[in-house]
PDB file of N, CA, C and O in Angstrom, chain B, residues numbered from 101:
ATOM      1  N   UNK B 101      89.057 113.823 131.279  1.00  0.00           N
ATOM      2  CA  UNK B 101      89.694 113.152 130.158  1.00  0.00           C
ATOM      3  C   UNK B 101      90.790 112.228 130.665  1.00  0.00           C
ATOM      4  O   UNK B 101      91.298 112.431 131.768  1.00  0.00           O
ATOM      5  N   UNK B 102      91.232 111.045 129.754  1.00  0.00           N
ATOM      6  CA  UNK B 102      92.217 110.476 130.322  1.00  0.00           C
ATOM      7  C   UNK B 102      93.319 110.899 129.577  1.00  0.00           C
ATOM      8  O   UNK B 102      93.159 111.667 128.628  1.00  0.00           O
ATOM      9  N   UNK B 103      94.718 110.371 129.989  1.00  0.00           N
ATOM     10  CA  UNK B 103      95.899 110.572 129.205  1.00  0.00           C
ATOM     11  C   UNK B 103      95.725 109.481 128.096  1.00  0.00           C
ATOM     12  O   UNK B 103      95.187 108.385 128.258  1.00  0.00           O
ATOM     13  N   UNK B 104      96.336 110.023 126.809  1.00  0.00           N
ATOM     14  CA  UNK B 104      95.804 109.445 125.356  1.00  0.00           C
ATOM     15  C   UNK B 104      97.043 108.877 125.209  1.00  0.00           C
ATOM     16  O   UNK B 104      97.953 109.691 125.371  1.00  0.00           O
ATOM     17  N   UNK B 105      97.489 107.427 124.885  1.00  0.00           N
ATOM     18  CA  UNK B 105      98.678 106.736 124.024  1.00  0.00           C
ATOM     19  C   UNK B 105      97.961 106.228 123.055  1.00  0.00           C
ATOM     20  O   UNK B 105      97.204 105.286 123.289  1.00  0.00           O
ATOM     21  N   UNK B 106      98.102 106.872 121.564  1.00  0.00           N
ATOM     22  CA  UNK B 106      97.712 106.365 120.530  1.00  0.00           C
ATOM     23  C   UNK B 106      98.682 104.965 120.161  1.00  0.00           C
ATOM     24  O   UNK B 106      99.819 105.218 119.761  1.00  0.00           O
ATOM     25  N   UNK B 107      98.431 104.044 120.234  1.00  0.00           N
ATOM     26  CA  UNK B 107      98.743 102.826 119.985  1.00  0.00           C
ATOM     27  C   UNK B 107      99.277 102.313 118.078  1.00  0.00           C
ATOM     28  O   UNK B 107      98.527 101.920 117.184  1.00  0.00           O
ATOM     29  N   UNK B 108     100.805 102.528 118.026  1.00  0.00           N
ATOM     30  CA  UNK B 108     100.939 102.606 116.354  1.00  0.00           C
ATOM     31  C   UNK B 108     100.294 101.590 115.601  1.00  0.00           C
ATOM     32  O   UNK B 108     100.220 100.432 116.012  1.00  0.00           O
ATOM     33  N   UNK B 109      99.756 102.022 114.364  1.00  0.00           N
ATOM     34  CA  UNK B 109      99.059 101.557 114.085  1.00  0.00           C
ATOM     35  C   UNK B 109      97.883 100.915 114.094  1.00  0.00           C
ATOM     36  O   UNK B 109      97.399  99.936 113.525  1.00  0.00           O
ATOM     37  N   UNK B 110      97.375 102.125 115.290  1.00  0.00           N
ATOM     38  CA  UNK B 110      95.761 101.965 115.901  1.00  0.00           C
ATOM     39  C   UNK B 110      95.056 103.482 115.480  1.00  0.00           C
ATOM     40  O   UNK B 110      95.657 104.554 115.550  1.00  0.00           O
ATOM     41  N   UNK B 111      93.540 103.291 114.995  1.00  0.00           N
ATOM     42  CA  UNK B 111      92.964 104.595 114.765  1.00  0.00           C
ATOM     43  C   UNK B 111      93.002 105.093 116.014  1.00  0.00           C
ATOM     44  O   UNK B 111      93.490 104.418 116.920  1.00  0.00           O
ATOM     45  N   UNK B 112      92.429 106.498 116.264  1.00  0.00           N
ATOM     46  CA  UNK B 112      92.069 107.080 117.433  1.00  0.00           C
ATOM     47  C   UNK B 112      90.709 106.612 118.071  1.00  0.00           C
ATOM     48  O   UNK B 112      89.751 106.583 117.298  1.00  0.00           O
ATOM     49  N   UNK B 113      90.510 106.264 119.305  1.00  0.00           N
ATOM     50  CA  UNK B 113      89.335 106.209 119.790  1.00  0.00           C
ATOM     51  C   UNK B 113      88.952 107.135 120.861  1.00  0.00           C
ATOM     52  O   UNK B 113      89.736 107.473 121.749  1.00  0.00           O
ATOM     53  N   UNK B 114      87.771 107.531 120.772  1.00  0.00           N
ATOM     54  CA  UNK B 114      87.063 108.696 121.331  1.00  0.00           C
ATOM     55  C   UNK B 114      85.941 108.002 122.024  1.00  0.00           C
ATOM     56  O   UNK B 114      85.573 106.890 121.644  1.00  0.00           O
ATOM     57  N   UNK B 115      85.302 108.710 123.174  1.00  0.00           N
ATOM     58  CA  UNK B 115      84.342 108.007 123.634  1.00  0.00           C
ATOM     59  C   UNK B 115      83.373 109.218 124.629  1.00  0.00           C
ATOM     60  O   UNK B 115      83.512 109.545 125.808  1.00  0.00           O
ATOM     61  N   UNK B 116      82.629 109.563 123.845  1.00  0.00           N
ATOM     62  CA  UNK B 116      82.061 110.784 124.397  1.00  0.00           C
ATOM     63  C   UNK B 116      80.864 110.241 125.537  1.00  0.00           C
ATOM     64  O   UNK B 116      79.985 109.411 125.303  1.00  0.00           O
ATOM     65  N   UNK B 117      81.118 110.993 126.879  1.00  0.00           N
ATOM     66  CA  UNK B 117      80.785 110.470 128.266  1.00  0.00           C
ATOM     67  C   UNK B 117      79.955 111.316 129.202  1.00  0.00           C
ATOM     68  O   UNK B 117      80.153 112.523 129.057  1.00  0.00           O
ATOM     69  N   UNK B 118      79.136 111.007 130.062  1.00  0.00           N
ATOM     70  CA  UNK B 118      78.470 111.526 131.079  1.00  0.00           C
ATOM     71  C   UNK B 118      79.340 111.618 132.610  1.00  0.00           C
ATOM     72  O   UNK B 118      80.306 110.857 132.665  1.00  0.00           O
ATOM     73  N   UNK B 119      79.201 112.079 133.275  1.00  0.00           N
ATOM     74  CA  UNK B 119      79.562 111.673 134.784  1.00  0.00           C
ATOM     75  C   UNK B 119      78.936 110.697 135.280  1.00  0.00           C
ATOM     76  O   UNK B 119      79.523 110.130 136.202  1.00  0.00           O
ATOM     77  N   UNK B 120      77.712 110.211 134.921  1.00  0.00           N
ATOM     78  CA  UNK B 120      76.517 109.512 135.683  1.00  0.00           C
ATOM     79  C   UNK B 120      75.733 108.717 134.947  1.00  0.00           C
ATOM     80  O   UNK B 120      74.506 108.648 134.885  1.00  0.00           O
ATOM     81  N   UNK B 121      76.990 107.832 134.128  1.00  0.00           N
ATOM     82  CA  UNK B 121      76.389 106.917 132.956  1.00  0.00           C
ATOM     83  C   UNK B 121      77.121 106.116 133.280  1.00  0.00           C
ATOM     84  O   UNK B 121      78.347 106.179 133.373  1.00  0.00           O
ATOM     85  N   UNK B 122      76.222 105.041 133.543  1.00  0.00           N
ATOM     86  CA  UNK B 122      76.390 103.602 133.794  1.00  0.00           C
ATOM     87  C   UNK B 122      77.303 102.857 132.329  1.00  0.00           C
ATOM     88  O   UNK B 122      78.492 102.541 132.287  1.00  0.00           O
ATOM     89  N   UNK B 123      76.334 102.750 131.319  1.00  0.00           N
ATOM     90  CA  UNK B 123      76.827 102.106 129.985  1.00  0.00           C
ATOM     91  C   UNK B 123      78.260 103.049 129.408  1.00  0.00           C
ATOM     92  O   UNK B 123      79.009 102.552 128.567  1.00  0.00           O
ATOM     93  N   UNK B 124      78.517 104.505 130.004  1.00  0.00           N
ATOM     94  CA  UNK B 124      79.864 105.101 129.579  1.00  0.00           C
ATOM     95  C   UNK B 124      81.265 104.051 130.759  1.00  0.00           C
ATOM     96  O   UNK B 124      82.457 103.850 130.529  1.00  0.00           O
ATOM     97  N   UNK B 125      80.473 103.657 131.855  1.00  0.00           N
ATOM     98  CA  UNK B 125      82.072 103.224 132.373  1.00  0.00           C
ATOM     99  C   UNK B 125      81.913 101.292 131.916  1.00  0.00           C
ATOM    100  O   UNK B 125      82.864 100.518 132.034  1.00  0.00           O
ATOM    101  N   UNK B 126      80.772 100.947 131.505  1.00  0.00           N
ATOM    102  CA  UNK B 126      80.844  99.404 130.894  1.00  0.00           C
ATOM    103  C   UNK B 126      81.714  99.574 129.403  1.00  0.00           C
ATOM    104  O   UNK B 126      82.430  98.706 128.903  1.00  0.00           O
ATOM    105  N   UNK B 127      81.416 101.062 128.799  1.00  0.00           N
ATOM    106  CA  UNK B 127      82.002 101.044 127.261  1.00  0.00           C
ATOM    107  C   UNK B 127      83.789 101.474 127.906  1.00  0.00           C
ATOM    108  O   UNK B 127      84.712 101.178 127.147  1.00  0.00           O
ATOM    109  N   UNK B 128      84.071 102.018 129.014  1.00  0.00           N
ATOM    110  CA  UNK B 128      85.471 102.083 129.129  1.00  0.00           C
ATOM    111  C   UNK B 128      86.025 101.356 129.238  1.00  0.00           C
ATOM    112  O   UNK B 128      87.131 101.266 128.707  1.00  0.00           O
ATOM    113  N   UNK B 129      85.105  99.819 130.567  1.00  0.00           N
ATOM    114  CA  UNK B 129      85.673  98.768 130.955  1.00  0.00           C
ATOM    115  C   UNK B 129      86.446  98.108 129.962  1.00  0.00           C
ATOM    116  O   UNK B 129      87.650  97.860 130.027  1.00  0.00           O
ATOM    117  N   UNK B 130      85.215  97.693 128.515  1.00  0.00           N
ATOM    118  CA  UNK B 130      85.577  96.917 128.030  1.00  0.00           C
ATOM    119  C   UNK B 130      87.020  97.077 126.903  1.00  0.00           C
ATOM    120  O   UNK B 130      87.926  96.277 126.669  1.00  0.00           O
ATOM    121  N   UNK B 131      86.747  98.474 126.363  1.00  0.00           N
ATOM    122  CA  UNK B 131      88.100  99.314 125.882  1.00  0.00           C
ATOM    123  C   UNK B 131      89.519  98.881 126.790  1.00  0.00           C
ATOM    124  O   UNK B 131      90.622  98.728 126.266  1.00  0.00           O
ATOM    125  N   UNK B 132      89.351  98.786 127.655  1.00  0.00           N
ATOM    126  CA  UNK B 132      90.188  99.047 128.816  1.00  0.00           C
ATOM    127  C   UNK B 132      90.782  97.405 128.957  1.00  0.00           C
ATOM    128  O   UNK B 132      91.896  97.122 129.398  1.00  0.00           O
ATOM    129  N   UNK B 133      89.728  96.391 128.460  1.00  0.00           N
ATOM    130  CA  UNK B 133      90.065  95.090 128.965  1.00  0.00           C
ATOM    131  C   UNK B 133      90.734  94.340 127.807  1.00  0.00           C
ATOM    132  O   UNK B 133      91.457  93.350 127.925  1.00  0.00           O
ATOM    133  N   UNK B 134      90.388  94.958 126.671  1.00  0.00           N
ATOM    134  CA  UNK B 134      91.393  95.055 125.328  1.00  0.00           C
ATOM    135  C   UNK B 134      92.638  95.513 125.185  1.00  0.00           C
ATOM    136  O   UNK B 134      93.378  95.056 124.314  1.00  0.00           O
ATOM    137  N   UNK B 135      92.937  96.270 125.849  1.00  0.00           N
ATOM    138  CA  UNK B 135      94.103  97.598 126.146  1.00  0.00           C
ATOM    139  C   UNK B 135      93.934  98.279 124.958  1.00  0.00           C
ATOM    140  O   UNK B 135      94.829  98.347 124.115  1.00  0.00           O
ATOM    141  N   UNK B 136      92.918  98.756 124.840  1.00  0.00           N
ATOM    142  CA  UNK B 136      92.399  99.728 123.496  1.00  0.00           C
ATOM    143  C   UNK B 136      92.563 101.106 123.893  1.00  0.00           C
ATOM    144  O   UNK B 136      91.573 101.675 124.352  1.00  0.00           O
ATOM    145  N   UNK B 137      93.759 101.796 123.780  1.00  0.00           N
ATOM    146  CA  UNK B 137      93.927 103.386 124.263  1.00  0.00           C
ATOM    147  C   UNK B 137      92.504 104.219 123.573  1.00  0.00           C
ATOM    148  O   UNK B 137      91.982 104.049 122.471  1.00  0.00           O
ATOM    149  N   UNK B 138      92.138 105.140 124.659  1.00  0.00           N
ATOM    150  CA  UNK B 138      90.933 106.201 124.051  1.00  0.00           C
ATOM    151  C   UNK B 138      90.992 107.124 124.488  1.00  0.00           C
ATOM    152  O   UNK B 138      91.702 107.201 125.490  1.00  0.00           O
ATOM    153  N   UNK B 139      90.251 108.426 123.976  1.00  0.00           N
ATOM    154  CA  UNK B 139      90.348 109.699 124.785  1.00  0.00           C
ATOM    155  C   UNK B 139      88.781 109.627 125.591  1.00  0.00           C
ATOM    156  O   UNK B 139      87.780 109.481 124.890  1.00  0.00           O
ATOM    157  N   UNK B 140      88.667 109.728 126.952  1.00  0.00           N
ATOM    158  CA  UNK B 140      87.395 110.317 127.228  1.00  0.00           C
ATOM    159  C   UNK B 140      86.699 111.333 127.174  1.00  0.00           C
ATOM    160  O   UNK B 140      86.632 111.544 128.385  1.00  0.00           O
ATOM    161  N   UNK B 141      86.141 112.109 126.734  1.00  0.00           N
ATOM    162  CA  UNK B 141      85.314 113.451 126.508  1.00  0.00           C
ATOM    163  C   UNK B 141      83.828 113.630 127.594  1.00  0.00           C
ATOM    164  O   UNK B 141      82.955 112.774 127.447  1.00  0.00           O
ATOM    165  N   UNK B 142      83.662 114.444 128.364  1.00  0.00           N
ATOM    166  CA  UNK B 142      82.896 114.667 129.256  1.00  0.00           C
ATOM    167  C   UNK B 142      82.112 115.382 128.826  1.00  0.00           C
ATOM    168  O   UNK B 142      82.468 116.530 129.091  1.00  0.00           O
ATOM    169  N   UNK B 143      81.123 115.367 128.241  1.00  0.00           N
ATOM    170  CA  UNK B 143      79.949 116.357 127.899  1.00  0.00           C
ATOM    171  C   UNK B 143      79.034 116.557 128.825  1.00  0.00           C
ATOM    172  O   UNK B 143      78.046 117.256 128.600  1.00  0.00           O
ATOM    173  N   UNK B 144      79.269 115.916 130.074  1.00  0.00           N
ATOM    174  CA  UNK B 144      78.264 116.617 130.990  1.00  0.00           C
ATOM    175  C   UNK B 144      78.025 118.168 131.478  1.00  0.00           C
ATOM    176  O   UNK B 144      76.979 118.468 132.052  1.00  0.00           O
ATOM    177  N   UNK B 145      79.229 119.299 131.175  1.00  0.00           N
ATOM    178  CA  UNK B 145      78.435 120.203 131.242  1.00  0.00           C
ATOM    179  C   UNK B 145      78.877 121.424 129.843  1.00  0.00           C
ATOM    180  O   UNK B 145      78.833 122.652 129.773  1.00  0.00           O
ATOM    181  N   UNK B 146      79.244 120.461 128.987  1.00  0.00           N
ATOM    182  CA  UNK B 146      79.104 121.333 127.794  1.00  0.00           C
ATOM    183  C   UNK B 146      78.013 121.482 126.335  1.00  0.00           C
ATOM    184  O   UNK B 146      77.687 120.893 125.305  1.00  0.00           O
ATOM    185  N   UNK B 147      77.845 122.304 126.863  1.00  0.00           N
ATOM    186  CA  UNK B 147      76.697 122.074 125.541  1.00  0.00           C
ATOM    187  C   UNK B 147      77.010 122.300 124.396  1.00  0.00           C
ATOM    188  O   UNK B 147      76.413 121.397 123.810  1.00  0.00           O
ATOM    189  N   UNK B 148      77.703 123.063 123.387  1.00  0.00           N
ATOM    190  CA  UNK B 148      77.925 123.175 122.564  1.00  0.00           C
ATOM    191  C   UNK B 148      78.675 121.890 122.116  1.00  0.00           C
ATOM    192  O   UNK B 148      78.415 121.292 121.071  1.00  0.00           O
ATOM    193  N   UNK B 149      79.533 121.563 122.917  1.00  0.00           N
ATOM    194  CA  UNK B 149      80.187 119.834 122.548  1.00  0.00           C
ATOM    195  C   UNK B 149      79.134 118.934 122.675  1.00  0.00           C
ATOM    196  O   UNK B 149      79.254 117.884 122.044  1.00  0.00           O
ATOM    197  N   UNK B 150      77.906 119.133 123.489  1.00  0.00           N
ATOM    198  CA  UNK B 150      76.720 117.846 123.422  1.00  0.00           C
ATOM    199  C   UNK B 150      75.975 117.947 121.917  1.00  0.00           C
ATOM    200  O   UNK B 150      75.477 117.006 121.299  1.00  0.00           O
ATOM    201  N   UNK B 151      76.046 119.503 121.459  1.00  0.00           N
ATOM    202  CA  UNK B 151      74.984 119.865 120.166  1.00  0.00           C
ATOM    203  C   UNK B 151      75.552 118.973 119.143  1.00  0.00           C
ATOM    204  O   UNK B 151      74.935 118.146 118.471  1.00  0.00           O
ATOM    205  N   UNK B 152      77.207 119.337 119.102  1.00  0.00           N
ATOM    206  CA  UNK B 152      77.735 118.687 118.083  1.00  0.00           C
ATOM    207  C   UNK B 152      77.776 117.332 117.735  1.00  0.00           C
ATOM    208  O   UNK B 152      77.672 116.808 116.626  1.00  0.00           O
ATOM    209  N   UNK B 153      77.983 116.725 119.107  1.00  0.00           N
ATOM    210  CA  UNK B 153      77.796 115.153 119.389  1.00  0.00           C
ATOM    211  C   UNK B 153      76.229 114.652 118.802  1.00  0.00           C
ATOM    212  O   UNK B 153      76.047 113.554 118.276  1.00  0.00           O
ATOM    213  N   UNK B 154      75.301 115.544 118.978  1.00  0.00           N
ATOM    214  CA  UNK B 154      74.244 114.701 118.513  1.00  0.00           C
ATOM    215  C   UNK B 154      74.271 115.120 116.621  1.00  0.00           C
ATOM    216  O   UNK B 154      74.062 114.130 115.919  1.00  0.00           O
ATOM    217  N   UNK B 155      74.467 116.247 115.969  1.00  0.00           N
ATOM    218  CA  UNK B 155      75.068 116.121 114.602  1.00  0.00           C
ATOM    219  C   UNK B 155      76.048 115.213 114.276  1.00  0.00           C
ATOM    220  O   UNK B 155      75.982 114.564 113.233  1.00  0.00           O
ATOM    221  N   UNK B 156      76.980 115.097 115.088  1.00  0.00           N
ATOM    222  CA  UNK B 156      77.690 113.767 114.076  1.00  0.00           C
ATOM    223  C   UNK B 156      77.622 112.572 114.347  1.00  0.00           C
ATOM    224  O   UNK B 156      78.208 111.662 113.761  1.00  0.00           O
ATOM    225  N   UNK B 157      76.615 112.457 115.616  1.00  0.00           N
ATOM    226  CA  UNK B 157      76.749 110.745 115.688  1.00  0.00           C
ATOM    227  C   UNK B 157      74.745 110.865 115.266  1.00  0.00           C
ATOM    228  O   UNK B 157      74.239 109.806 114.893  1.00  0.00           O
ATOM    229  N   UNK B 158      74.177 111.628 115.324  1.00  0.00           N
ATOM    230  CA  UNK B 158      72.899 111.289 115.063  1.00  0.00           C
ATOM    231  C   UNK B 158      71.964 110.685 116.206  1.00  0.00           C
ATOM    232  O   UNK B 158      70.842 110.206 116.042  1.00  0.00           O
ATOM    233  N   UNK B 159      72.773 110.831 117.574  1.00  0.00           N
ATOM    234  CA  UNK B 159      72.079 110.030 118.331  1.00  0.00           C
ATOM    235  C   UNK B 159      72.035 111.267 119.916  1.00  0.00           C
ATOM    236  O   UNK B 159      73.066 111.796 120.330  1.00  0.00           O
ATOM    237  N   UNK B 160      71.042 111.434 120.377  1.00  0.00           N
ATOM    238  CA  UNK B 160      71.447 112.395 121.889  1.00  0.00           C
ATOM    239  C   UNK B 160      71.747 111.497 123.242  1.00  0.00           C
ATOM    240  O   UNK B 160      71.628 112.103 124.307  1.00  0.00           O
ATOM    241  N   UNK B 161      72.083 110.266 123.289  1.00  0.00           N
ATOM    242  CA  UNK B 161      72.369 109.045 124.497  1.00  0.00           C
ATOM    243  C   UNK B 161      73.619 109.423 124.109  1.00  0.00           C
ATOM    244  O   UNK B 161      73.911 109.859 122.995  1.00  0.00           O
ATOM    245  N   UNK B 162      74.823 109.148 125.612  1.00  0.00           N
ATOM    246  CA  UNK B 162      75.998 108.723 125.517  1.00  0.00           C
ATOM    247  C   UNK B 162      76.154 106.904 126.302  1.00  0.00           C
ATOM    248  O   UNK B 162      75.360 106.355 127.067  1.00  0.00           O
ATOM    249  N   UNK B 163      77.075 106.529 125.907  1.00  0.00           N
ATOM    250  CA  UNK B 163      77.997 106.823 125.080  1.00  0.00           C
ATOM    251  C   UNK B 163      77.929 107.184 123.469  1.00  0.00           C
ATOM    252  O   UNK B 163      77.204 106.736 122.581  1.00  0.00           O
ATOM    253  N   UNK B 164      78.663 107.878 123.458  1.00  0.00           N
ATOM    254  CA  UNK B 164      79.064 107.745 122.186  1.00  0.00           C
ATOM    255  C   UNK B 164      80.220 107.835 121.620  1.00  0.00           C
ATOM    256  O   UNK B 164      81.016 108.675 122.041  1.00  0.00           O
ATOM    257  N   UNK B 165      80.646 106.774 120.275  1.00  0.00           N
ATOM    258  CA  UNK B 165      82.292 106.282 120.593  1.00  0.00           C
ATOM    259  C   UNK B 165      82.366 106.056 118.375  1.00  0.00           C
ATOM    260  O   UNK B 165      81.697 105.514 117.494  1.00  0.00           O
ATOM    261  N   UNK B 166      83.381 106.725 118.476  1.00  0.00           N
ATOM    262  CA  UNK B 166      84.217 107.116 117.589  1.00  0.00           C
ATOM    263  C   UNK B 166      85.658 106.420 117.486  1.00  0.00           C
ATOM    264  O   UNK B 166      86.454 106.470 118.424  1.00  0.00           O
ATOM    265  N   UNK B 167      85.898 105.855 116.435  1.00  0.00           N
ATOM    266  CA  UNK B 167      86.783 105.444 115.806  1.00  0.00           C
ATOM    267  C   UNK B 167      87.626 105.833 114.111  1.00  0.00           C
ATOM    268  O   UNK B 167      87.351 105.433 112.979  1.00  0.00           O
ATOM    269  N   UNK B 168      88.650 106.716 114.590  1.00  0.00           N
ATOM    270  CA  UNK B 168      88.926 107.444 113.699  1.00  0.00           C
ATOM    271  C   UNK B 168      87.699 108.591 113.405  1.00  0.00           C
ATOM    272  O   UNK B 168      87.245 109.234 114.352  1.00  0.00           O
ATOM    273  N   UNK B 169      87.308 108.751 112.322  1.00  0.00           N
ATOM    274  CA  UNK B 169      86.489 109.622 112.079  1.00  0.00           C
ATOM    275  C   UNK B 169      84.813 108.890 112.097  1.00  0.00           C
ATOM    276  O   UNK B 169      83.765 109.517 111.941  1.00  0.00           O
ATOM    277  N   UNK B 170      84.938 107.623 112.300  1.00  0.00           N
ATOM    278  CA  UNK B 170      83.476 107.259 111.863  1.00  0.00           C
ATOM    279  C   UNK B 170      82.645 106.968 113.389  1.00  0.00           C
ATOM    280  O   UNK B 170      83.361 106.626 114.330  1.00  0.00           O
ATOM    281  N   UNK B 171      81.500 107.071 113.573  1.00  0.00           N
ATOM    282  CA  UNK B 171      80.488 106.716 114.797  1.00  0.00           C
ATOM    283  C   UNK B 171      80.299 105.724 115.056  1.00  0.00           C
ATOM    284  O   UNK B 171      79.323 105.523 114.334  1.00  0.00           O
ATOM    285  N   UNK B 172      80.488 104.675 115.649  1.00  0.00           N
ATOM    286  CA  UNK B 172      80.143 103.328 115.935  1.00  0.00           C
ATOM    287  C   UNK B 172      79.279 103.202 116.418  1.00  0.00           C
ATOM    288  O   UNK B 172      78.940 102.019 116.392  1.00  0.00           O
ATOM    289  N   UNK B 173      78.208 104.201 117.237  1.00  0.00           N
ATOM    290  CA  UNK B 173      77.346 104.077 118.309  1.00  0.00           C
ATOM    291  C   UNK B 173      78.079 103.724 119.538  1.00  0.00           C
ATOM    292  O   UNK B 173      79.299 103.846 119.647  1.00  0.00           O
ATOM    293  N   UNK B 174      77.187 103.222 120.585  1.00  0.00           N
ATOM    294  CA  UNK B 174      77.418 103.554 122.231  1.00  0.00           C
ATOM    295  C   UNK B 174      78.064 102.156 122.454  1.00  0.00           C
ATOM    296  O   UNK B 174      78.702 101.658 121.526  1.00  0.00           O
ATOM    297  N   UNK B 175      77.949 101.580 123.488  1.00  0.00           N
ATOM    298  CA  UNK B 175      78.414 100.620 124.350  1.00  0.00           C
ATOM    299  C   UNK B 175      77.612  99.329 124.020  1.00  0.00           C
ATOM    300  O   UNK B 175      78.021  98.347 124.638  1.00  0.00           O
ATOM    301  N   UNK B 176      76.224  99.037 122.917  1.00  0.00           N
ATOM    302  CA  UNK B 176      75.670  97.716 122.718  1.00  0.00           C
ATOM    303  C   UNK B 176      76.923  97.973 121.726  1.00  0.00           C
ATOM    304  O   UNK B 176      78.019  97.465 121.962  1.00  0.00           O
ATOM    305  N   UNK B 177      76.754  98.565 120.915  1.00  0.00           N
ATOM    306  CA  UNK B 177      77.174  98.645 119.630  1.00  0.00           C
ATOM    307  C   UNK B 177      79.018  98.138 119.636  1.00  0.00           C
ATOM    308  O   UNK B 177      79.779  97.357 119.066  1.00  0.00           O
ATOM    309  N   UNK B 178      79.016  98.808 120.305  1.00  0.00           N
ATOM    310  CA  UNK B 178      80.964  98.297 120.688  1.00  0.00           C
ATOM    311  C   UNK B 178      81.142  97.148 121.576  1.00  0.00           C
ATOM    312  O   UNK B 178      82.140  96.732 122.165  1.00  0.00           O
ATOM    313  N   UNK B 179      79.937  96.740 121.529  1.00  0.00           N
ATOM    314  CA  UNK B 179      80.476  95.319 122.629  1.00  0.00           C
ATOM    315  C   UNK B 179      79.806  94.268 121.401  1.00  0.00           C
ATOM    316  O   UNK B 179      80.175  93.095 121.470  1.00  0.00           O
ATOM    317  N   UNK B 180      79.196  94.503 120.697  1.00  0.00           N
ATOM    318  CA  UNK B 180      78.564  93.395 119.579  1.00  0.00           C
ATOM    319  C   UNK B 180      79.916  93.586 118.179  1.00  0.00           C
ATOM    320  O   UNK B 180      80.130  92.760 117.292  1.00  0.00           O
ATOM    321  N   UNK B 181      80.559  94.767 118.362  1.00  0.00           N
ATOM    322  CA  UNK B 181      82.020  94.879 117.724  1.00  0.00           C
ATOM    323  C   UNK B 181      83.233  93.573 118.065  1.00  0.00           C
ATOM    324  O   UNK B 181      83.874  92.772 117.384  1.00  0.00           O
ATOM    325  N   UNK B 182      83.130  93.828 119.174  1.00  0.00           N
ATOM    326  CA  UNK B 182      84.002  93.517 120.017  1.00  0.00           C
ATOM    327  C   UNK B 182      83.850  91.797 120.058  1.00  0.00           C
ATOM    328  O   UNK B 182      84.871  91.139 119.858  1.00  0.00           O
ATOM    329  N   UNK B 183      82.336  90.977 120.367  1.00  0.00           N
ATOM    330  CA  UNK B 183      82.589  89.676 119.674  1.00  0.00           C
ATOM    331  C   UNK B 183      82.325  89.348 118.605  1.00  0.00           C
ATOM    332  O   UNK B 183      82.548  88.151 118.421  1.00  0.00           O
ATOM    333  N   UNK B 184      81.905  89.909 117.706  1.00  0.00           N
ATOM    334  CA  UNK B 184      82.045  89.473 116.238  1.00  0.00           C
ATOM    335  C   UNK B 184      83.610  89.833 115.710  1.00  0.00           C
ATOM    336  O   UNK B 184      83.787  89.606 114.513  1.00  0.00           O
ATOM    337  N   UNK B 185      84.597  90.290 116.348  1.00  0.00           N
ATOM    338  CA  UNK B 185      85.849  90.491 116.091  1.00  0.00           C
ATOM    339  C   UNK B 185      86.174  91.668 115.189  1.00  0.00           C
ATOM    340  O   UNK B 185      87.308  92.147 115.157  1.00  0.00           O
ATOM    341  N   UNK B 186      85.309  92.065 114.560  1.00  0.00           N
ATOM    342  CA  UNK B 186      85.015  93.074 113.716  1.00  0.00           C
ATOM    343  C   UNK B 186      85.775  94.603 114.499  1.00  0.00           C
ATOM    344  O   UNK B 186      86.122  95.490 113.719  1.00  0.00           O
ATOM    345  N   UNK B 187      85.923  94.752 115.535  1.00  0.00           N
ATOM    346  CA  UNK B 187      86.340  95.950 116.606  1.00  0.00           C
ATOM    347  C   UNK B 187      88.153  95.816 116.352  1.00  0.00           C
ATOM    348  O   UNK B 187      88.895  96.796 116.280  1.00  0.00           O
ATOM    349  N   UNK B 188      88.472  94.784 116.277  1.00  0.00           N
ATOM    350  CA  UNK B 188      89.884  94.508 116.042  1.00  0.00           C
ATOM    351  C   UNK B 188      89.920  94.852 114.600  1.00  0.00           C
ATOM    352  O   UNK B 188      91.047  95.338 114.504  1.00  0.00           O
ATOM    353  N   UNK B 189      89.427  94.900 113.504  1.00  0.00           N
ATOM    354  CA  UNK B 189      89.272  95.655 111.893  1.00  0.00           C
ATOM    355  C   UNK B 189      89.039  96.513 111.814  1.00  0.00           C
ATOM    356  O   UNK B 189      89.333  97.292 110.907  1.00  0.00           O
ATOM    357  N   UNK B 190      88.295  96.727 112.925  1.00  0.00           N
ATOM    358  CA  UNK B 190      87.964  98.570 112.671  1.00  0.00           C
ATOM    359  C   UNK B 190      89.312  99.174 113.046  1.00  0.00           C
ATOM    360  O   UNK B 190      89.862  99.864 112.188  1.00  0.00           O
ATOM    361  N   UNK B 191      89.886  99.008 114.174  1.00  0.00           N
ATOM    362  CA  UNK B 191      90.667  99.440 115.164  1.00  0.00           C
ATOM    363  C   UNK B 191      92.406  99.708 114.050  1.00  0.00           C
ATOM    364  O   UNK B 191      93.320 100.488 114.317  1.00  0.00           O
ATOM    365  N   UNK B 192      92.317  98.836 112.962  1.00  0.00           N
ATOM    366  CA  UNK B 192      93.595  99.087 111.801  1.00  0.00           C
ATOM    367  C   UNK B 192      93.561 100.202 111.731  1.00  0.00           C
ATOM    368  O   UNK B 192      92.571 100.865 112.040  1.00  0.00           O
ATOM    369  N   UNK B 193      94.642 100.672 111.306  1.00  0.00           N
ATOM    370  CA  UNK B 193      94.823 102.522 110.860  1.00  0.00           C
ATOM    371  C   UNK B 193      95.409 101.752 108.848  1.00  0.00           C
ATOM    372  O   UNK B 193      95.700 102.538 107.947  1.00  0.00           O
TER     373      UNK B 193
END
């Protein structure tokens, strides 16, 4: 996990991760190149946190990335956020 600075007046971002996922360190990069604070979550060897991950995001691929309470999907999905500008609206608290 990384150290979390929730950014005032920024939702929380979550970004549920592999050890050995390519598209989990492109979805950090780009978080990262925003200065978009997130928590990382490692589900590589938990399962009960992987079961849950696929109930609330609906999907068994990581990434998978959360904003506030809602699922955004993985790393296409947050990078097609990200230039339609739409990622900066979500990102309001």
């Amino acid at each position: 996990m990384t150290d979390v600075v929730i950014q005032e007046g920024m939702k929380e971002v979550r970004i549920y991760v592999t050890s050995r996922c390519g598209y989990c360190v492109m979805a950090k990069r780009l978080l990262e190149s925003r200065e978009i604070a997130y928590e990382a979550i490692d589900v590589s060897t938990d399962n009960d946190r992987r079961r849950w991950l696929v109930e609330a995001s609906g999907q068994r691929t990581v990434p998978q990335i959360f904003i506030g309470d809602k699922s955004i999907g993985g790393y296409q999905e947050l990078s097609a956020l990200d230039r339609s500008g739409d990622l900066a609206d979500m990102l309001k608290d």
